[in-house]
LUMDOVEX-215689 format. One record per atom (N, C-alpha, C, CB): x, y, z. Coordinates in pm, whole numbers, plus 32768, in hexadecimal, padded with zeros to 4 digits. Each point is the difference from the previous one (the first is absolute). Glycine has a CB too. Example, Ala and Ser with C-alpha at 12.3 -4.5 7.8 and 13.67 -1.06 7.14 Angstrom:
% LUMDOVEX-215689
85277DC7830C7FA780778000805A807880007F437F8B807D809A80DE7F3B8052807780067FB3806D804980767FC17F29
This chain:
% LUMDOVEX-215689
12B9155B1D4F7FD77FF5808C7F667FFA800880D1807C804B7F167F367FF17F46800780217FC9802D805F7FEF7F627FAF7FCC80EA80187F91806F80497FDB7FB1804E7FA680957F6680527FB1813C7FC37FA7806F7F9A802C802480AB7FBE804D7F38809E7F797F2D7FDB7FCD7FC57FC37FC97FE9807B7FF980607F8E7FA77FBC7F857F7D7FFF7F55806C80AA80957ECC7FC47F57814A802C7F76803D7F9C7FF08092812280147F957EC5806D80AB7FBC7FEB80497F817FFD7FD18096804180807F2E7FEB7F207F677FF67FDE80037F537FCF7FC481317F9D80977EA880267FF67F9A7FBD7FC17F70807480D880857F447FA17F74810D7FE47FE1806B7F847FE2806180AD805B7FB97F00805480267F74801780517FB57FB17FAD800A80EE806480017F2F7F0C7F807FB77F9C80037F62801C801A80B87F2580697EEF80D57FEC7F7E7FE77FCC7FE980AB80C97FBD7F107F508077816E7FD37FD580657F708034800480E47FEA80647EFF80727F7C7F69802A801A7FC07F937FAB8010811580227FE57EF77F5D7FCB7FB57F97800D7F538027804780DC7F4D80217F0E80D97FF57F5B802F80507FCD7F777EEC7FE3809E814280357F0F806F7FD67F8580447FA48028802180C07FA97FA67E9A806080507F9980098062800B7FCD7F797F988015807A80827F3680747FC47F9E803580517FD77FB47F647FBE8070813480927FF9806E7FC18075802080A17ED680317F3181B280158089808B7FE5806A7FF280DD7FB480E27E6780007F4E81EB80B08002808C7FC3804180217F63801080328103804F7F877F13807B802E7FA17FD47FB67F8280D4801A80B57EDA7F9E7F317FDA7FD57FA57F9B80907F87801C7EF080C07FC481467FB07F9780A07FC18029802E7FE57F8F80348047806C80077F0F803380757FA67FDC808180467FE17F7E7F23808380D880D97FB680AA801A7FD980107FA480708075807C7F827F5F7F307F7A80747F887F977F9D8000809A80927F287F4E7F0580E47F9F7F927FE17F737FF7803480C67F987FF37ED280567FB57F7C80328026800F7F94806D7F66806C7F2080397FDE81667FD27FC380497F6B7F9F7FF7809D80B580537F0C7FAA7F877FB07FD97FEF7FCA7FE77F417FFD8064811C7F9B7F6B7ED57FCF80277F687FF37F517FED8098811D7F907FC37EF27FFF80487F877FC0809C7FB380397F7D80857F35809A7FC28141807A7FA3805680067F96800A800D80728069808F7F767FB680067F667FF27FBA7FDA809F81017FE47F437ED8806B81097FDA7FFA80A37F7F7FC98025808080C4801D7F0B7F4C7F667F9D7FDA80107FB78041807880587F477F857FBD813280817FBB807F807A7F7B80487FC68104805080597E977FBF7FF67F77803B80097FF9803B80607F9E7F797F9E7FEC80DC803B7FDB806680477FF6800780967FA480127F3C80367F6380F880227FD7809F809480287FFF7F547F21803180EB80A57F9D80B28026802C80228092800580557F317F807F6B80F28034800D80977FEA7FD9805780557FEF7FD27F477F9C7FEC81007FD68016808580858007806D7F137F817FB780E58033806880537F99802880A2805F802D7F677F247F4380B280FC80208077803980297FEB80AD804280787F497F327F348107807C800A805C7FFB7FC98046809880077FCF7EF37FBD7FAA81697FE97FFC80AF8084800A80217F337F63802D810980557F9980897FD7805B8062806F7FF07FEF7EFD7FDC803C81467FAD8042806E7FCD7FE8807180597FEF7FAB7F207F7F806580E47FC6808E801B80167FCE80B97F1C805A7EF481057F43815180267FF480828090801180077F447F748031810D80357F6980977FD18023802980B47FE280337EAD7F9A7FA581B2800E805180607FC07F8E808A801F80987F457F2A7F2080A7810A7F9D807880477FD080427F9F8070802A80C37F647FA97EC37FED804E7F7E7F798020800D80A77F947F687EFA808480247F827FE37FD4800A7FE67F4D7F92809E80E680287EEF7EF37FE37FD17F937F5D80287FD380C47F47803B7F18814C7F977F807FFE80037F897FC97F90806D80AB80867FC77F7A7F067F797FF57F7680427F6E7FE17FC281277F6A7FDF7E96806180477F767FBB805C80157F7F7F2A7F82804C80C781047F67804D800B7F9580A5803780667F0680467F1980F87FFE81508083800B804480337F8680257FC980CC804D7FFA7EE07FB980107F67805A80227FB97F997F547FFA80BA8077800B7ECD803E7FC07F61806D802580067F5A800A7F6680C380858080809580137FD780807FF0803E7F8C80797FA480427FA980FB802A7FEE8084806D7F2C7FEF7EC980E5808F80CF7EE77F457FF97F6C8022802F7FE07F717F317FDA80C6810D806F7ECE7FF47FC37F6880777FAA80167F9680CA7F5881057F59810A80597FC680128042802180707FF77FE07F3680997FE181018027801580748051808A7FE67FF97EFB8056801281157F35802F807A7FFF7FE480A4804080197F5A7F5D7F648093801F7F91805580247FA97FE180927FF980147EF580277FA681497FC47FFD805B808E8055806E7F327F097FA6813580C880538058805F80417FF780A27FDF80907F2F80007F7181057F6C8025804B801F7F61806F802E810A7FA57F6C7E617FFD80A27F9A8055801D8006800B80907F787FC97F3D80E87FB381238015802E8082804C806A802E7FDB7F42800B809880DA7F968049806F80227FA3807A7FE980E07F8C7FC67EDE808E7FC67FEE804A800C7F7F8029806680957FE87F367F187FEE81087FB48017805B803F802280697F777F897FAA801480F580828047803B80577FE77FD2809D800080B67F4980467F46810380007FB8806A802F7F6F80147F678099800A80C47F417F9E800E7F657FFA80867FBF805F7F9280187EF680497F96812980717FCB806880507FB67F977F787FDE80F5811B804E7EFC80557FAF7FAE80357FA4807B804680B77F29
């Protein structure tokens, strides 16, 4: 069964980001987002998302090394929303 966090983050990234060729379900949960991805994402995107996150899910993304690990995959990016406290699931 698929996590409808995961599916929903997936979702947020290819619409925020603008991912012509890039379909949700096409995104691995473990798969780097950024780095060496097949996504071709920089630090603008990263921008980018971590505006949109910290609005859509009421979080805060603060040090860039939290925002690395935060952003390494859709995984880890779910489970750093759960665990913040206050977060709008």
């Amino acid at each position: 069964m698929t996590d409808p966090l995961i599916a929903r983050l997936k979702v947020l990234i290819v619409e925020t980001l603008r991912l012509e060729d890039v379909r949700a379900e096409d995104i691995f949960d473990d798969e780097p987002l950024f780095g060496s991805s097949r996504f071709g994402l920089d630090s603008i995107d990263a921008l980018e998302l971590v505006v949109r996150l910290e609005k859509e899910f009421g979080i805060k993304i603060g040090s860039s090394e939290e925002s690395r690990r935060a952003l390494s995959s859709v995984s880890a990016l779910a489970a750093f929303i759960r665990a913040a406290p206050g977060a709008k699931l």
